[in-house]
C-alpha positions as CSV (number, residue, x, y, z in Angstrom):
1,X,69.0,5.9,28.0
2,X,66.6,4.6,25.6
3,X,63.5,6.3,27.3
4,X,65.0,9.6,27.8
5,X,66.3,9.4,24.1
6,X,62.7,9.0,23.2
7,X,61.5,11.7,25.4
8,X,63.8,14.2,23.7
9,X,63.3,13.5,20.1
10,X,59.1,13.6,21.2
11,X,59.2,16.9,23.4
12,X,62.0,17.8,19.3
13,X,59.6,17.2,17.4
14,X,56.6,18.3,19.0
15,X,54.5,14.4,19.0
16,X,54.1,12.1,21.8
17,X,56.1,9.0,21.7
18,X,53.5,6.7,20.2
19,X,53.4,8.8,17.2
20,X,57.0,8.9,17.1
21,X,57.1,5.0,17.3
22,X,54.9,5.0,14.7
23,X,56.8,7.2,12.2
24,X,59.9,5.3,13.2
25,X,58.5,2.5,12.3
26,X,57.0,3.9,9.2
27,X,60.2,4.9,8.1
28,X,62.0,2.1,8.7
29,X,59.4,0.2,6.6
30,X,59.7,2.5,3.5
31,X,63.7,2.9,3.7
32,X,64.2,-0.9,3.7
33,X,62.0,-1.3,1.0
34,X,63.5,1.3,-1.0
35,X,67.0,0.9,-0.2
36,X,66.6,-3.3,-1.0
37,X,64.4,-2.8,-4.2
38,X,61.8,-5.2,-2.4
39,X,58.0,-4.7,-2.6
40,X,56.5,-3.7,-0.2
41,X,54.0,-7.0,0.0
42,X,57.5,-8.8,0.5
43,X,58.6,-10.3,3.6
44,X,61.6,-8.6,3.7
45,X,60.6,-5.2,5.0
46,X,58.2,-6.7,7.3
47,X,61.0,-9.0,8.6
48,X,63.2,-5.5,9.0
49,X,60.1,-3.6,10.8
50,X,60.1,-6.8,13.3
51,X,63.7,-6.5,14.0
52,X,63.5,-2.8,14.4
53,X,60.6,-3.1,17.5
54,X,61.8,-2.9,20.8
55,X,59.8,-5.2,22.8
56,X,58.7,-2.8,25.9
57,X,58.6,-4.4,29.1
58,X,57.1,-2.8,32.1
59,X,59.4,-2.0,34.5
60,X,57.6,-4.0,37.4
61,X,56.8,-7.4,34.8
62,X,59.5,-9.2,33.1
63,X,58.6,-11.8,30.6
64,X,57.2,-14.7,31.9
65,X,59.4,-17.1,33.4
């Protein structure tokens, strides 16, 4: 679900998905800092931009065990 959701908003918008995780991500940045009234040298919107990141395992590997 996640990867076709991805797929769509990419093939949307006209960008391939790394530049749409990095707009995401961007975004998700600024809009914490701006909706919280932190800096953006704070670790609050870094802490948000963490939380935000999928971790993207390969289908084949799983995380070590």
């Amino acid at each position: 679900m996640y990867n076709a959701l991805k797929t769509q908003l990419s093939e949307l918008l006209g960008i391939s998905k790394d530049a749409l995780h990095i707009h995401l991500g961007v975004a998700v940045f600024f809009g914490v800092a701006l909706l919280l009234r932190r800096r953006l040298a704070g670790w609050v919107p870094w802490l948000a931009l963490l939380a935000a990141a999928p971790v993207p395992w390969p289908a084949s590997h799983g995380p070590a065990a």
